[in-house]
N, C-alpha and C positions, 0 to 999 in steps of 0.2 A: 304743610308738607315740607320735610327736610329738601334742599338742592340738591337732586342728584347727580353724583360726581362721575361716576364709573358705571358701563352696563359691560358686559359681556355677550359676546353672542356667538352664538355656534349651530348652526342649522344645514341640519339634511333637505329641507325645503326652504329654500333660499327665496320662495314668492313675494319679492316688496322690500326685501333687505335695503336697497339703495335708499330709497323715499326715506324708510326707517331710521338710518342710519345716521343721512345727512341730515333729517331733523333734528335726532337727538345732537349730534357737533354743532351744529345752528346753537342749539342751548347749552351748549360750553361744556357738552357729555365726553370724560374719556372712551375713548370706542376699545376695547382690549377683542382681540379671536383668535383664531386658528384655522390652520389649511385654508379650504377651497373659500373657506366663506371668510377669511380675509382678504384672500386674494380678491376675489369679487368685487367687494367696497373697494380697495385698493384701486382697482380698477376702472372704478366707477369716480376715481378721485376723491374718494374720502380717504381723512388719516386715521390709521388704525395701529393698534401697539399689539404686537404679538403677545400671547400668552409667557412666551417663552423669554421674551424680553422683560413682562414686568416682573417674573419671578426671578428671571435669570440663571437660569436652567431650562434646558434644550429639550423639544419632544424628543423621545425615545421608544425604542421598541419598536421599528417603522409606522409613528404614530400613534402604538397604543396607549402613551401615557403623551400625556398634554396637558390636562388643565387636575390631575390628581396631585395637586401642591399646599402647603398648609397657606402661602400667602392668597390662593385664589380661595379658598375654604376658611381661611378664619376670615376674608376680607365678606363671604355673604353669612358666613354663621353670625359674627361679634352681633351683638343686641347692643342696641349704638345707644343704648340711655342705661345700659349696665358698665359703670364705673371699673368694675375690675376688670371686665371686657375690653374697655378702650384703654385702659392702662395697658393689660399686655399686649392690644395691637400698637400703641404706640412702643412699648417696650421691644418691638419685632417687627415694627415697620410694617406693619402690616394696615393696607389702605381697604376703605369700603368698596364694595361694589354690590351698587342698589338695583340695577336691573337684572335677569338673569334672563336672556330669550335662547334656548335650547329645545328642538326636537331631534326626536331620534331618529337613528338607519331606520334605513327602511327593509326590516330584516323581514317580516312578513314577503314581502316582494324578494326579494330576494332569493329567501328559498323557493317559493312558489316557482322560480323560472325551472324550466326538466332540466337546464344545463348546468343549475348550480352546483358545484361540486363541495363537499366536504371543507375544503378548505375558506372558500368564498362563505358560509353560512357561518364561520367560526369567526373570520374579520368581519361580518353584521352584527358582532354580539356588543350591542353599544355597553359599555363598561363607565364610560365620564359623565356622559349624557346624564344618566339616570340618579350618577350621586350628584349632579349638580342642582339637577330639580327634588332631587331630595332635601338637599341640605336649605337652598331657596324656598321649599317648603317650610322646613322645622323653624325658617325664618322671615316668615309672611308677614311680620310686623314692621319687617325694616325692607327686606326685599321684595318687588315687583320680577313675579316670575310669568314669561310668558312663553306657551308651547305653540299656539297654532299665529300665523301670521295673520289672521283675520284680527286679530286683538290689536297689533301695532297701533292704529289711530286709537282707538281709545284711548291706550297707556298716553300716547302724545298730547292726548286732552287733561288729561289729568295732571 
């Protein structure tokens, strides 16, 4: 198995992140996130590289754009043993990132509350989340993608 360099993580269920997190840095993991669930590890005393720092461009849109960047999208798409692949990530600077641990708002909840208002159900409509386990999907050869926090120790065994 290649050394993983970079994971990602962005979670609306933040149960274990710290243990998580501070294992993967243990193993010399770049930790990359956003908002609350950097804050969090941050907090917790881990170091973490904002999304917005390693692309270098700012979230936007009070939040709604964050990790929709070609360096965090070619960094889990590139297929790391296709040549023309790592050509143009080198040619763009563009770095791997092998883990991808994302789950989504929790928009069911959400609306379900009587007080939600229109407005509140339309900021639930997770937009990043779901291209990022997409794209970490179309690339399960190179990336480890993990949705529920019950998975974390395994992924650390492996």
């Amino acid at each position: 198995m290649k050394k993983v360099e970079r994971a990602l993580i962005s979670l609306t269920d933040k149960s274990g992140i710290e243990e998580f997190a501070r294992a993967l840095t243990d193993l010399g993991v770049e930790i990359l996130s956003t908002g609350g669930t950097a804050k969090k590890m941050r907090d917790a005393g881990i170091t973490v590289t904002d999304v917005s720092e390693f692309t270098g461009f700012p979230e936007m849109l009070n939040g709604r754009v964050k990790t929709r960047h070609q360096l965090v999208h070619g960094g889990i798409l590139n297929q790391r043993e296709n040549s023309d692949h790592q050509r143009q990530c080198k040619e763009h600077g563009i770095r791997d990132i092998d883990i991808v641990a994302v789950n989504l708002y929790a928009f069911e909840k959400t609306v379900a509350d009587p007080d939600c208002s229109l407005a509140d159900a339309i900021e639930n409509i997770d937009i990043g989340g779901p291209t990022l386990l997409r794209a970490s999907a179309k690339n399960f050869i190179d990336v480890t993608v993990i949705v529920d926090p019950v998975d974390n120790e395994q992924v650390l065994a492996e």
